[in-house]
C-alpha positions in Angstrom: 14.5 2.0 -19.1 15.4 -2.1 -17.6 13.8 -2.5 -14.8 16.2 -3.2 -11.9 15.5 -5.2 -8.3 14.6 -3.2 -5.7 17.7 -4.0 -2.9 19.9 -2.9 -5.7 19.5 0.7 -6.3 17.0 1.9 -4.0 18.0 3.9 -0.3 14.9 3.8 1.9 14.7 6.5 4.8 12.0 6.6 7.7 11.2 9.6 9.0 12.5 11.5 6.3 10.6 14.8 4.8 12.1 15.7 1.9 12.2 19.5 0.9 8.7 20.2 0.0 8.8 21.2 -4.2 10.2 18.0 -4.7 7.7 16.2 -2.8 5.2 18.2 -4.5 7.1 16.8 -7.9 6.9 13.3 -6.5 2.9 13.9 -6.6 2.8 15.5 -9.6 4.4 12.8 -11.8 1.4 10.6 -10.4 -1.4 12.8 -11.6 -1.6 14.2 -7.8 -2.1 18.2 -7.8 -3.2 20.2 -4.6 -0.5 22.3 -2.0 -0.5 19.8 1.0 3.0 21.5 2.6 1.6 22.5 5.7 0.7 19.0 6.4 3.7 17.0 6.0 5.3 17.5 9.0 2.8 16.5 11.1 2.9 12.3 9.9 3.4 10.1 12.2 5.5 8.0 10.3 7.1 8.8 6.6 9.3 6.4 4.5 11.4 7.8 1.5 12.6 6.1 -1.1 16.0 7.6 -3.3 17.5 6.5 -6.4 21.0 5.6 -7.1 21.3 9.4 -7.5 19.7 10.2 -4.9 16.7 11.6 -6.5 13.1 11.0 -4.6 11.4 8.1 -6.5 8.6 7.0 -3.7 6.9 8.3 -0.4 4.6 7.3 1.9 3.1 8.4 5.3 0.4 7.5 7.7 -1.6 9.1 10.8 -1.7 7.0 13.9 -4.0 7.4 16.8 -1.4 5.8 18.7 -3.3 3.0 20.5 -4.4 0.8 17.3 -5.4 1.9 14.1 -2.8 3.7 11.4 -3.9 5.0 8.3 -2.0 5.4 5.1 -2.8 8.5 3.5 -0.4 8.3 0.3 2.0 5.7 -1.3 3.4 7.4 -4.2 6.1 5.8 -6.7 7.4 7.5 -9.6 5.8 6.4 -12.8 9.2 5.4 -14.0 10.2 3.4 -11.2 6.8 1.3 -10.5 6.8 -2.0 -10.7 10.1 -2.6 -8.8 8.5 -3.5 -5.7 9.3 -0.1 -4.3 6.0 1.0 -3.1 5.9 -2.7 -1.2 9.3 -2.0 0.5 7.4 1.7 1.3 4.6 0.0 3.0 6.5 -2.5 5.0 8.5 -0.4 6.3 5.9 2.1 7.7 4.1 -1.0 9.0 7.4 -1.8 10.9 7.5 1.2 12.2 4.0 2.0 13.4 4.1 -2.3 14.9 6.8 -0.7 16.9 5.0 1.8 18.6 1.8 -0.8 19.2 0.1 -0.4 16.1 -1.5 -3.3 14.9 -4.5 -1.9 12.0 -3.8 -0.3 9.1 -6.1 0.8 6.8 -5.9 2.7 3.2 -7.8 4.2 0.9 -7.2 3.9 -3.0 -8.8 4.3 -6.3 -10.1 1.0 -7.6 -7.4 0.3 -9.7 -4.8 -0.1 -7.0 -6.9 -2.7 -5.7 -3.9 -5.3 -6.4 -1.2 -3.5 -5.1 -3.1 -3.2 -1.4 -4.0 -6.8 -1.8 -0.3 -7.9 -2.9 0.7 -5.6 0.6 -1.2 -8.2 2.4 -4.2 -6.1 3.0 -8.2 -7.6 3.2 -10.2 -5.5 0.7 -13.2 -4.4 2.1 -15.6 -1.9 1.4 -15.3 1.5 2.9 -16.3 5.0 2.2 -14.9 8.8 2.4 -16.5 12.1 2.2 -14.6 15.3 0.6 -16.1 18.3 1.8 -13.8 20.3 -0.2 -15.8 19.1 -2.9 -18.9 20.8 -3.5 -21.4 18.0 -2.7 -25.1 17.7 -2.4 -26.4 16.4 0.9 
């Protein structure tokens, strides 16, 4: 498949929550598994991004604790679109969004090897930590 410029094919939508199976496809095609539905609603700011076709190719949404600090809590891009500078668009766009309401820190969390895609967003790495308690864990 050629790779094509992202301005030429690609709609982006804020605050758009597409239907939730083909969000869930979205995730899946990244390796992602686990029913989040009952959460998507409840973003502060969402940014789609649509194919010529108008099928979903990227997502991404972030909390906000609407005084400073927004965090992104996924940036998904189809494995078949990456590359394209899709997820970047994603991310700039939230940021625009959230800078308009007062926001001024975001923050994200990623597996290691995304490292240079946070870092090409314009973000400082720096270390940080999470803790699953889903996960059975010993304390």
């Amino acid at each position: 498949m050629k790779k094509t410029d992202v301005t030429s094919e690609t709609t982006f939508r804020v605050g758009d929550l597409p239907a939730v199976e083909v969000l869930m496809r979205l995730r899946e095609s990244v390796g992602w598994s686990g029913d989040y539905a009952a959460v998507f609603e409840r973003y502060s700011t969402t940014v789609s991004a649509y194919s010529a076709d108008e099928e979903l190719i990227g997502w991404t949404a972030l909390v906000s604790d609407g005084v400073r600090h927004a965090f992104f809590v996924d940036v998904i891009v189809d494995p078949l679109h990456q590359g394209r500078g899709i997820g970047r668009e994603l991310v700039t766009r939230a940021i625009d969004v959230e800078q308009g309401r007062g926001i001024s820190l975001f923050h994200a969390d990623f597996a290691k090897e995304n490292a240079p895609f946070y870092a090409a967003c314009g973000f400082t790495l720096c270390g940080g930590a999470y803790l699953d308690t889903a996960c059975s864990v010993t304390r």
